[in-house]
Each structure stands twice: as structure tokens, then as C-alpha cells.
C-alpha positions as CSV (number, residue, x, y, z in Angstrom):
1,X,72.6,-20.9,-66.2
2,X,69.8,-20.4,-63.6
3,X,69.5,-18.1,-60.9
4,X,70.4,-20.5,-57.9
5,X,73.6,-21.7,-60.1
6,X,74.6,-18.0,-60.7
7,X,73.8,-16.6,-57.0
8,X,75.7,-20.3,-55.6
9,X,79.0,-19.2,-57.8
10,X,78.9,-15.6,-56.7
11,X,78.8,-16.4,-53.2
12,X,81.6,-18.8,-53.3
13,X,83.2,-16.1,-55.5
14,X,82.7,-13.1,-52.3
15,X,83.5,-15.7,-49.7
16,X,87.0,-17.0,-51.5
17,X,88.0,-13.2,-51.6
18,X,86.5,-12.4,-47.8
19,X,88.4,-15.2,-46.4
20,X,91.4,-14.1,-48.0
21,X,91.1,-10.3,-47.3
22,X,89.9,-12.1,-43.4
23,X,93.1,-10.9,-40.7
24,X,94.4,-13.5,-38.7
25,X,95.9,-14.2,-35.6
26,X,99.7,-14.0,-35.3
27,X,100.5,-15.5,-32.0
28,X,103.4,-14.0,-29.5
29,X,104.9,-17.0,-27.5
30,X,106.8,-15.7,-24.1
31,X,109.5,-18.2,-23.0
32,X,110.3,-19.1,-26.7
33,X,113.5,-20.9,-26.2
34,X,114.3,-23.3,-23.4
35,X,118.0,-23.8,-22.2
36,X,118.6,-25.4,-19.4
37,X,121.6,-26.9,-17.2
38,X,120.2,-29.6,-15.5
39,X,120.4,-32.2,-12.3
40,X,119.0,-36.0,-12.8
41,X,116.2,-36.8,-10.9
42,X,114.8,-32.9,-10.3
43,X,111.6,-31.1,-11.9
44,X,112.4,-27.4,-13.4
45,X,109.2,-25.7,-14.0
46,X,110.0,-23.2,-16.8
47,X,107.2,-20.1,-17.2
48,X,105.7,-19.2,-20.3
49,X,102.9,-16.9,-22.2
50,X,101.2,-16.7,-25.0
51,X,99.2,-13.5,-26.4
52,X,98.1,-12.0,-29.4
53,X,97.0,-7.9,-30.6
54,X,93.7,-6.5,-29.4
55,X,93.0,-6.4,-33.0
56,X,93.1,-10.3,-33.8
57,X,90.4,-12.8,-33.6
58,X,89.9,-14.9,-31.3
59,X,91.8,-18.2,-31.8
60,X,92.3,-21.5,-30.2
61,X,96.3,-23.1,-30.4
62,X,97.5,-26.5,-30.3
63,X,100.6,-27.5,-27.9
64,X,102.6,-30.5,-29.7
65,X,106.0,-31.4,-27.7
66,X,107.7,-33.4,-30.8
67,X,111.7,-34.8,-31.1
68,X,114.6,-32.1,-32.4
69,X,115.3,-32.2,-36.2
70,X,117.0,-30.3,-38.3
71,X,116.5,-29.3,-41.9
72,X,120.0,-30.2,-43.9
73,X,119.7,-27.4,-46.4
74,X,120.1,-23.9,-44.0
75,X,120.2,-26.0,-40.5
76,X,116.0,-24.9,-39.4
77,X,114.7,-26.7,-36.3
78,X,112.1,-29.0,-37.3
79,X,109.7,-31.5,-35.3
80,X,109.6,-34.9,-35.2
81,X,106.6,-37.5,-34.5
82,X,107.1,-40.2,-31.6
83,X,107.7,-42.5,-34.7
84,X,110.9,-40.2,-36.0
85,X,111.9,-39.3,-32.6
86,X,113.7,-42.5,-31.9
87,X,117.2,-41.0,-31.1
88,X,119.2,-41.8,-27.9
89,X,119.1,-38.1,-26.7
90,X,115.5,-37.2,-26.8
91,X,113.7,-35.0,-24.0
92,X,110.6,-35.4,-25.5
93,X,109.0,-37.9,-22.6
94,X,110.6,-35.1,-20.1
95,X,108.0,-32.3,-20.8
96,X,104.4,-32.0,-19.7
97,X,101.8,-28.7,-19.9
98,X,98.7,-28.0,-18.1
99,X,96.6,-28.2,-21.0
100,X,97.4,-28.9,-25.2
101,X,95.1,-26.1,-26.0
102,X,94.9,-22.3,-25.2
103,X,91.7,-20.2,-26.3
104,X,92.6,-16.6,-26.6
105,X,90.4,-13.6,-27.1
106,X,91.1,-10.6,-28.7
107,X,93.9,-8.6,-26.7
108,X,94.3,-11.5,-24.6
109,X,97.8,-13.0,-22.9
110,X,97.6,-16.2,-21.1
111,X,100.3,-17.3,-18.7
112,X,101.2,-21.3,-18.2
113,X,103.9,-23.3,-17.0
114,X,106.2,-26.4,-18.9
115,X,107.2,-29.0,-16.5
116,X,109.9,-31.2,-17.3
117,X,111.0,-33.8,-15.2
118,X,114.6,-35.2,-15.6
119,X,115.3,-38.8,-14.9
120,X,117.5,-40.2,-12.6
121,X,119.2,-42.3,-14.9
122,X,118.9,-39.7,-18.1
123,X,122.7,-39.8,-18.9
124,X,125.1,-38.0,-20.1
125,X,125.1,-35.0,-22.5
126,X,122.2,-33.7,-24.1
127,X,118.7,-34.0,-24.2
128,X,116.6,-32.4,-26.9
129,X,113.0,-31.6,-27.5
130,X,110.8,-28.9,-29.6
131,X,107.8,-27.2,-28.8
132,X,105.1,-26.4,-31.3
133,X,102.6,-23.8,-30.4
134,X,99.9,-23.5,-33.9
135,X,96.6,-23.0,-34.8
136,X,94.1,-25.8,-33.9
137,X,91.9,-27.6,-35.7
138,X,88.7,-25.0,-35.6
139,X,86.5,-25.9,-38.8
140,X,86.7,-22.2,-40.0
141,X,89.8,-22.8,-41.7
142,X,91.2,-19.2,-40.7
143,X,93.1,-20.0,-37.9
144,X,95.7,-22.4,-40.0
145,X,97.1,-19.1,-41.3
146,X,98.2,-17.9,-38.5
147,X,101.9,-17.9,-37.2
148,X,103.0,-21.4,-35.4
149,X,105.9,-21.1,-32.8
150,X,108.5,-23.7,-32.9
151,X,110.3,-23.5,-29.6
152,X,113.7,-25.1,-29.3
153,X,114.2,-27.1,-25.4
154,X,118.3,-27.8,-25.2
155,X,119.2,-29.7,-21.6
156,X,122.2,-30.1,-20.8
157,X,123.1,-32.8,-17.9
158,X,125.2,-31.3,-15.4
159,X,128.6,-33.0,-14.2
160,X,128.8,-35.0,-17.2
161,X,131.0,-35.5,-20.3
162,X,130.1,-33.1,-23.2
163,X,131.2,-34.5,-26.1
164,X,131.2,-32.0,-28.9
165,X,132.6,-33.9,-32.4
166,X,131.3,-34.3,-36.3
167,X,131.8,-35.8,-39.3
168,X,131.8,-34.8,-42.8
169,X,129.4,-36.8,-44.7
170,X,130.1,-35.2,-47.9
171,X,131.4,-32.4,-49.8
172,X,130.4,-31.7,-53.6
173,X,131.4,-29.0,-56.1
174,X,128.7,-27.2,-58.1
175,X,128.6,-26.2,-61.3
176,X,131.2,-23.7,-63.1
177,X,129.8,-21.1,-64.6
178,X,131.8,-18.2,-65.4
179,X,130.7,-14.9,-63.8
180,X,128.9,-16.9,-61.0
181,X,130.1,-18.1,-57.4
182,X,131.2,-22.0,-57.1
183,X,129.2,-23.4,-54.3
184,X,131.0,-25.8,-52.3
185,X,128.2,-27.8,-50.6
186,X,130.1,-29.7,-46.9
187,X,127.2,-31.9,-45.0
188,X,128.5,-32.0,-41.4
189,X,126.9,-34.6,-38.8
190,X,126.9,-34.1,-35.3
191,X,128.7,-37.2,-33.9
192,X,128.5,-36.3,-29.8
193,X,126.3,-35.8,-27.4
194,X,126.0,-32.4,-27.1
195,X,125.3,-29.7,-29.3
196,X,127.1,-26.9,-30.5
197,X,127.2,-23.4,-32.3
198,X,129.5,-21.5,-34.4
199,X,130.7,-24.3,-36.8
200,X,132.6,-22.7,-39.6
201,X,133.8,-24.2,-42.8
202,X,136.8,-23.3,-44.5
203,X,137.5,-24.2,-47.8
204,X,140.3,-23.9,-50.0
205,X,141.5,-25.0,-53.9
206,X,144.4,-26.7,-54.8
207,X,146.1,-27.4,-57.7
208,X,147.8,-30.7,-59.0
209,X,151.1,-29.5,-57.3
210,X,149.1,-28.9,-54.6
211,X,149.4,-25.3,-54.0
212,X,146.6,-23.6,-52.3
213,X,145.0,-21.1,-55.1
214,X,142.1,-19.8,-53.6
215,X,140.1,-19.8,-50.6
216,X,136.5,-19.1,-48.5
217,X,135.3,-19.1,-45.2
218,X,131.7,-19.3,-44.2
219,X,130.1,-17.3,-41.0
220,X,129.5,-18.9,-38.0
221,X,126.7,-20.9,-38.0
222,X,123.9,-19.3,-36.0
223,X,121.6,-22.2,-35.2
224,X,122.7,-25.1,-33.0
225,X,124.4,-28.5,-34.5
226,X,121.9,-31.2,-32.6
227,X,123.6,-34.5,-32.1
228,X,122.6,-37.0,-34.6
229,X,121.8,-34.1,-36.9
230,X,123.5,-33.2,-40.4
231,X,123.8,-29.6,-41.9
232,X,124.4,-28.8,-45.2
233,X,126.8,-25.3,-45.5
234,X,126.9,-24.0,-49.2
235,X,130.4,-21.8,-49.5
236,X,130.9,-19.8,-52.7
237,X,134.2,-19.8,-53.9
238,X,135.4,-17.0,-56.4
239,X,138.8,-17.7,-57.2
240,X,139.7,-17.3,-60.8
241,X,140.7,-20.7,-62.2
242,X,142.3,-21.9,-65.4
243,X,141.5,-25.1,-67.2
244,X,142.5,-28.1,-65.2
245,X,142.1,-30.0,-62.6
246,X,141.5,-29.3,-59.3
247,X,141.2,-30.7,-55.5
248,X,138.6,-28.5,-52.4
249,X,139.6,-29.2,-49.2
250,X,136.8,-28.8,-46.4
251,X,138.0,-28.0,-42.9
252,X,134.7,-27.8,-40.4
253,X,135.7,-26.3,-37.1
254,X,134.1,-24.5,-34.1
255,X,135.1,-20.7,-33.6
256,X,137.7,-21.3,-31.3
257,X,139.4,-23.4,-33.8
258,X,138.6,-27.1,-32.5
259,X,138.8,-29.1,-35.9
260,X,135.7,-31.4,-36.1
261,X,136.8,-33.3,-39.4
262,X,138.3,-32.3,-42.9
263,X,138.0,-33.9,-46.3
264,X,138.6,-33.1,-49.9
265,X,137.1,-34.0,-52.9
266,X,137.9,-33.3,-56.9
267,X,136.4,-31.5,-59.6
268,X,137.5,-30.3,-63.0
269,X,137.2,-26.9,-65.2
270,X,136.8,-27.7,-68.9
271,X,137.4,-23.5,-69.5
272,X,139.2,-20.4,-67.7
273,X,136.3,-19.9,-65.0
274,X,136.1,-16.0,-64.5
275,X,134.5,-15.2,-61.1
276,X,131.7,-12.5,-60.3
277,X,132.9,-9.1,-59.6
278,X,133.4,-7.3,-56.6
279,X,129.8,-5.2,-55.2
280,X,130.8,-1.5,-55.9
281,X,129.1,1.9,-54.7
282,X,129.5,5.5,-55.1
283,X,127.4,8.3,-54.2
284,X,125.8,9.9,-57.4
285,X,125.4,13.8,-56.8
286,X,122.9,16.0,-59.2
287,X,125.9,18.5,-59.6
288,X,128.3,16.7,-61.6
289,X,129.4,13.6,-63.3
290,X,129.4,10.6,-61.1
291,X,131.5,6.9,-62.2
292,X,130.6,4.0,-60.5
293,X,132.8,1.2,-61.3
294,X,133.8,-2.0,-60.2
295,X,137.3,-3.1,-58.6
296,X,138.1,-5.2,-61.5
297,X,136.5,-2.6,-64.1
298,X,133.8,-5.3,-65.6
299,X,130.8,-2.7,-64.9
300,X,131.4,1.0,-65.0
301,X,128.2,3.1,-65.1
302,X,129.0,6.8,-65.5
303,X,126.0,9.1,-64.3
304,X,125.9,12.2,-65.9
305,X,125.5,15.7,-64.1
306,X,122.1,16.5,-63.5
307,X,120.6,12.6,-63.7
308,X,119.7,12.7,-60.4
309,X,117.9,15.4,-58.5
310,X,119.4,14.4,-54.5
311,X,122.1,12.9,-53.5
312,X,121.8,8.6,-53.7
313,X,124.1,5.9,-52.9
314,X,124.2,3.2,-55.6
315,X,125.5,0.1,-55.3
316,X,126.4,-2.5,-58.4
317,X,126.5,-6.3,-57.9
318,X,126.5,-9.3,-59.3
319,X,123.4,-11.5,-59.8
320,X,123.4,-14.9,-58.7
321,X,119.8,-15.8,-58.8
322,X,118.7,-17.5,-61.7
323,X,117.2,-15.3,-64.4
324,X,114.0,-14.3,-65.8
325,X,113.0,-16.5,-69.0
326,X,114.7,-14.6,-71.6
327,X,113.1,-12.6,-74.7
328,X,111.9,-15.2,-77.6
329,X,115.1,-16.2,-79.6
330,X,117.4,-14.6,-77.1
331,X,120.0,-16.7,-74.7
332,X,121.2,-15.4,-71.7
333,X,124.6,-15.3,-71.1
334,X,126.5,-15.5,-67.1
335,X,126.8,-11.7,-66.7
336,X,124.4,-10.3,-65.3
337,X,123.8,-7.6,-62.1
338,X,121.2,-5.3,-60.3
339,X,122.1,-1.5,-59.4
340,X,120.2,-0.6,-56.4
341,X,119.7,3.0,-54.3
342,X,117.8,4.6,-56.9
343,X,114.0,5.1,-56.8
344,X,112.0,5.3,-60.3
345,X,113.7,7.2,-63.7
346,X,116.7,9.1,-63.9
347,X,115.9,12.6,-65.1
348,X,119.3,11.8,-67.3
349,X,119.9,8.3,-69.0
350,X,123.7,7.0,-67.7
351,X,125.7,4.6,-69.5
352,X,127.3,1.2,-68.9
353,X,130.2,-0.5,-70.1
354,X,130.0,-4.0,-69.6
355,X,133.3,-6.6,-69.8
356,X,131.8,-9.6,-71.6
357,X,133.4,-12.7,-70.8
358,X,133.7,-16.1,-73.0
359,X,130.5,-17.9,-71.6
360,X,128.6,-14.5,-72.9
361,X,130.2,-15.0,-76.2
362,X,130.2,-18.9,-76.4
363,X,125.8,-18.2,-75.7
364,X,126.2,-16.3,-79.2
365,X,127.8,-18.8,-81.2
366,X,131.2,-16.9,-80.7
367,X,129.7,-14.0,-82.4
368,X,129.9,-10.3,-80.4
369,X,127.7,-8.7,-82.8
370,X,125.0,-11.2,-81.3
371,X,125.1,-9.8,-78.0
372,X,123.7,-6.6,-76.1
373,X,122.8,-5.7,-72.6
374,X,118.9,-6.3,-71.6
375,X,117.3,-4.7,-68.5
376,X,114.6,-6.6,-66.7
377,X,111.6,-4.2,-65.3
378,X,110.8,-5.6,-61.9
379,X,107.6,-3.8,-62.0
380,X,106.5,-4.1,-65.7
381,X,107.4,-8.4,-65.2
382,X,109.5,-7.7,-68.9
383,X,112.2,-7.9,-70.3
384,X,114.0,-4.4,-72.4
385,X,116.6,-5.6,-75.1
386,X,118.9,-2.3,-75.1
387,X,120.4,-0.7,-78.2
388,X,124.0,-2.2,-77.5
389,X,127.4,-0.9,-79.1
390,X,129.6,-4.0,-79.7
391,X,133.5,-3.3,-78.6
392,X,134.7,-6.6,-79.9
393,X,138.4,-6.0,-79.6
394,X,138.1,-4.4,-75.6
395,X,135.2,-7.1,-74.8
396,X,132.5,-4.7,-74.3
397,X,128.7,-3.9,-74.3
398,X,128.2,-0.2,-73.9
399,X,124.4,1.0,-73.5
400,X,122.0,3.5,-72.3
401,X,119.5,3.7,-69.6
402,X,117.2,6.3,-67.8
403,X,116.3,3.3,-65.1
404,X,117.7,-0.3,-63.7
405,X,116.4,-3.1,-62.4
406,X,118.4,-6.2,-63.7
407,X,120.8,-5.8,-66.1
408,X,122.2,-8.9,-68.4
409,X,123.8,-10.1,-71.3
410,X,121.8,-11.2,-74.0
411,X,122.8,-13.5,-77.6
412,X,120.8,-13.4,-80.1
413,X,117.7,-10.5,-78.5
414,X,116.2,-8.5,-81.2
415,X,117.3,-4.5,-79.8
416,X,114.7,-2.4,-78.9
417,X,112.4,-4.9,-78.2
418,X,110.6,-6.2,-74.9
419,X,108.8,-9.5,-73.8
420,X,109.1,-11.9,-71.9
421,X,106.7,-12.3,-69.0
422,X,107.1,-13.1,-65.5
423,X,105.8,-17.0,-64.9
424,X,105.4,-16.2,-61.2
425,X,102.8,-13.2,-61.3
426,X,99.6,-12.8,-62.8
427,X,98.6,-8.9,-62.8
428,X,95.4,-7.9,-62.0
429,X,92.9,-5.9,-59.0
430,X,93.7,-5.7,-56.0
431,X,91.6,-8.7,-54.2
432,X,89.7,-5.9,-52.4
433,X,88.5,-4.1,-55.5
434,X,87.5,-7.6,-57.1
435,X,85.5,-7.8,-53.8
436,X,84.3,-4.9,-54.0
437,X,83.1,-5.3,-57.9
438,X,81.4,-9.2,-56.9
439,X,79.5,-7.4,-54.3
440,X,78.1,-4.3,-56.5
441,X,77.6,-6.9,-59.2
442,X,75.3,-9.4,-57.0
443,X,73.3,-6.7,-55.7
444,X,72.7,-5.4,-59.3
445,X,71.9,-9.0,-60.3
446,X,69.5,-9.3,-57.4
447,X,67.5,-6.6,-57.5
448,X,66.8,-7.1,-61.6
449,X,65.9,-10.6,-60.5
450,X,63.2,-9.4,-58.3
């Protein structure tokens, strides 16, 4: 390699790791949501700024006024191109600004105005409209890593008919997995004209006979339904069921208890499902022995006196997040939690009892001498396989542990043993040191070259 190819690559490498070391803009929009009651045929002029820190570079933004979409899976407000936007209750043609750009200096706030003209003949209901305030275009590259600002613009016409209905469009059952939550997945569409908050959906199990066996709720929705929109709300449901068949019922309603549609579908369980247990905590105390235990008794942890030095609330709960990869040759069972409200190692180990349930031992080939607890170490990126006592007639794992992060059942894990690397994280310097090393290195190189 010569010495133009070698100084070429250890630029590029200094100016990859400047540009991302490189602070950039975060913009603060003023005026970030526009809802408005109003008249056909009049103008509203509706203020707004834009500013970001004293400490920012200077940066040019982009205004884009785009239709109202929604994301189906959590409901987010989302643009749409003229071409997308071709709904009946669009205010995108209602809205004008001074300018589509703003150039701001360090420190700097700039105040402008939206204009939105209504039509005489807009309708009735809604009309509906985002605003995007993001980095423009500069060459640099920089500014597209700065913050955009989607603002939401909800009109409603006055003196006419709001129509606030939906329709469920679907409702599925997701898998059954013992010690997890079953998600009941409802896709409501907004059928009016006018959008609405709070939708709720309230599920509930049946049997054959058709008596009600369990139940859910979800919260309120906090974003706005649009009309023409769908929204996907994912319930868990943790009744315990037996093996059988079984009918959800979906009931979406607003908060004060108007019904907007209800349907029901069927799904089956081919073996007992066993819910996740309820989230426990107890304050641990240096001065004596401390038992944290669920209300069901699948987890209890018992902390001896003097494992902890202050006073810390600790709380157990399930895990519903799919798992690390497992050690090599190990399976992972369903049971599996994290035990938060302590920082680093416990000056005394404490000890778990864990209730194993039939999807644990059905991942050992039915064999409980197979299976032992295994802690994941968040920081480490590894997996610890436990030395595990085996309770076969009680269903139990019983192990100790001077730390937690998250703690599972494992078939088949060699004990004592560790592996198992995070996929998601490459350890390494600190992009700043690497920098720092390029930069020593070059000059080095540099001067020897003269």
C-alpha cells in the first residue's frame, strides 16, 4: 500500500468518526399541535416558532404540509404524499406558510405564522392535515440527524354533524405459551367523520358453554382515531386456561362507554396454558432476612441479612421480551424474569426458588434433571448457567446468586458455564478514543514519512 492509499483510508477513517462524534441540531417547534373549531369560508392564522440551543449548529429546515396517517401497530401520526392523501377529509390544500425553509443560527428562535383558509363548501366533520418541520437537504449530511417535528392539524367544522363510529376489521389470538401473556391483536377503523380519543378495548374468554373465564381491558388510547384510519390494540390476556377450545370477544368502545363495534373470534389450547406471574416487591434491608415472593409463589428470592449494605426496593417480574440466544446445547424454556432496584453485587449471594411449569420441562425432553436457572449479564452480553438443585416432586429450581439481571430456565445448559453472546453489540472503544488513536497514529505515520 502506498502512501496516498494509506493517508486516503486514514482520513476517511478520522472523518467517519468526527462526523459521528459531530453534535447536531435538535429543533424546538412552538405551536406543535393545531386544533381548531372552525367556520367555512374564514382564514385563522395560527402563530408558531421554531428555535434551537445556543450550543447547536446552524441548520436549515424543511416545511412539508403532507395528508394524516396513522401507523396500525401503536396508532403514530404519519404523513402522506399528495398521491396517498386522497381521502375525503383532507386539510392539506387548507394550509399555506411564508416560506418552506427556516435558516437558524446558533441560539436562534424564529417566529412565523400557518395560514389556513377554510372553504365555503368544506363539509362536514373533520379535516385533517400534518405538518413536518426536518432537516433540509444541505450536502453536509449532518443536519439529517437532527430531530424532525411532525405536527398534528385536527379542524373540526363548526355547526355540523360529528359522526364518531368504527369498525372492527379484525381480531386475532397469538400464540400460547405458558408463562407468557396472550396478545389479543383488535384492528379498529375509524368509520365517521370525525376523530376521536380514548377508544378502549375490552376483551373477554369464553368457553364452549359460553361462560366468561377471563378477561382484559386496555388503557385509553392516547393518540387520536383519524377517520379513514385503522389502529391495531395488542391486549394481553393472563387468564389460566385448560385444554380446549375457546371463543375472545372484542368490545371497542370510547371512555364514556359508546360501543363502536364488537366481534369474536376462536382459538384453541392444545395444553393447560399457565399465565405469567404477578410483578412482586419488597424492600430488602441490610439488617435482617428479606423474602421477596410472588402472589402465586412461582419466584421467591430470599435475601439474607447483611446482602445489602442500604435499604433497596426490589421488584420481580415476568419477562416477555424474547430472549437472548441461549448457551450452545441449551433450550430455553417460558419462565423467565428480571429483578430490578439493585445496583452491582450483593455483598451476600440470595437464593431463588423457581416453580417450573410443563413448557420448561416439555424443553427438556420431560426430564427435570435437564433443567437449571441461567442469569443473563446485561453488561458482560453472556449468558451464566447456575449450579441448579432439581425439586422434581415440588416443581422447582432452587439457585444462588450474588447479582441479577435476567433470570431463566434452561434444558439441557452445561452448569457453571457461560457463553452466549449478544448479536446486537460489538464491544470495543469508545468512538472518541478510536479518534483519538487514528489521529496520534496519522501524525506518527506523517512525520516518519517526511
Amino acid at each position: 500500500m502506498n502512501y496516498r492509499t494509506t493517508w486516503s483510508l486514514l482520513l476517511a477513517l478520522l472523518l467517519m468518526t468526527a462526523l459521528a462524534l459531530t453534535p447536531v441540531a435538535a429543533v424546538k417547534v412552538e405551536g406543535a399541535k393545531i386544533m381548531l373549531d372552525v367556520k367555512p369560508g374564514t382564514t385563522y392564522i395560527f402563530p408558531m416558532a421554531v428555535s434551537i440551543k445556543s450550543d447547536d449548529p446552524a441548520s436549515e429546515y424543511a416545511i412539508d404540509i403532507l395528508g394524516f396517517g396513522q401507523s396500525p401497530d401503536a396508532g403514530s401520526y404519519l404523513g402522506l404524499e399528495p398521491g396517498q392523501d386522497t381521502g375525503a377529509y383532507s386539510a392539506r390544500s387548507f394550509i399555506t406558510f411564508p416560506s418552506s425553509t427556516i435558516r437558524l443560527q446558533p441560539g436562534e428562535r424564529k417566529e412565523f405564522n400557518a395560514t389556513i383558509r377554510i372553504p365555503k363548501d368544506v363539509g362536514v366533520g373533520g379535516r385533517y392535515a400534518v405538518v413536518l418541520i426536518h432537516p433540509a437537504a444541505t450536502g453536509t449530511g449532518q443536519a439529517s440527524f437532527a430531530t424532525a417535528v411532525l405536527v398534528p392539524v385536527m379542524l373540526t367544522v363548526e355547526g355540523t354533524k360529528l359522526v364518531e363510529t368504527g369498525t372492527i376489521t379484525g381480531v386475532s389470538v397469538g400464540e400460547v405459551i405458558a408463562g407468557k401473556p396472550i396478545v389479543v391483536a383488535t384492528t379498529l377503523q375509524n368509520t365517521g367523520n370525525h376523530h376521536y380519543y380514548g377508544a378502549i378495548n375490552q376483551v373477554s374468554v369464553r368457553d364452549p358453554s359460553g361462560r366468561e373465564i377471563g378477561s382484559a381491558q386496555s388503557d385509553p388510547f392516547a393518540r387520536a382515531v383519524i377517520p379513514g384510519q385503522s389502529v391495531r390494540f395488542e391486549t394481553p390476556l393472563t387468564a389460566g386456561l385448560p385444554v380446549g377450545t375457546y371463543t375472545v370477544v372484542s368490545r371497542m368502545t370510547l371512555e364514556n362507554g359508546t360501543l363502536l363495534d364488537e366481534k369474536s373470534s376462536t382459538f384453541s389450547v392444545q395444553e393447560e396454558y399457565i399465565p405469567p406471574f404477578e410483578e412482586a416487591t419488597a424492600t430488602v434491608v441490610p439488617d435482617r432476612e428479606t423474602v421477596l415472593r410472588t402472589s402465586g409463589g412461582e419466584i421467591t428470592i430470599t435475601f439474607p441479612p447483611g446482602a445489602v449494605l442500604a435499604d433497596a426496593e426490589v421488584t420481580v417480574s415476568p419477562y416477555a421480551d424474547t430472549l437472548p440466544a441461549p448457551p450452545s446445547g441449551a433450550t430455553a424454556g417460558t419462565t423467565a424474569f428480571t429483578v430490578d432496584g439493585l445496583s452491582g453485587i450483593l455483598a451476600k449471594p440470595a437464593t431463588m426458588v423457581v416453580k417450573y411449569n410443563p413448557a420448561d420441562l416439555q424443553a427438556a425432553g420431560g426430564d427435570a434433571g435437564k433443567l437449571s436457572l441461567a442469569r443473563w449479564d446485561r453488561v458482560d452480553g453472556k449468558w451464566t448457567v447456575l449450579p441448579t438443585t432439581v425439586n422434581a416432586g415440588a416443581s422447582t429450581l432452587t439457585a444462588s446468586t450474588d447479582r441479577f439481571g435476567i433470570i431463566a430456565v434452561m434444558a439441557g445448559a452445561k452448569q457453571g458455564t457461560s457463553g452466549g453472546k449478544s448479536g446486537g453489540f460489538l464491544p470495543g472503544p469508545h468512538p472518541a478514543i478510536m479518534f483519538g488513536a487514528l489521529a496520534i497514529f496519522a501524525a506518527v505515520y506523517l512525520k516518519r514519512r517526511r
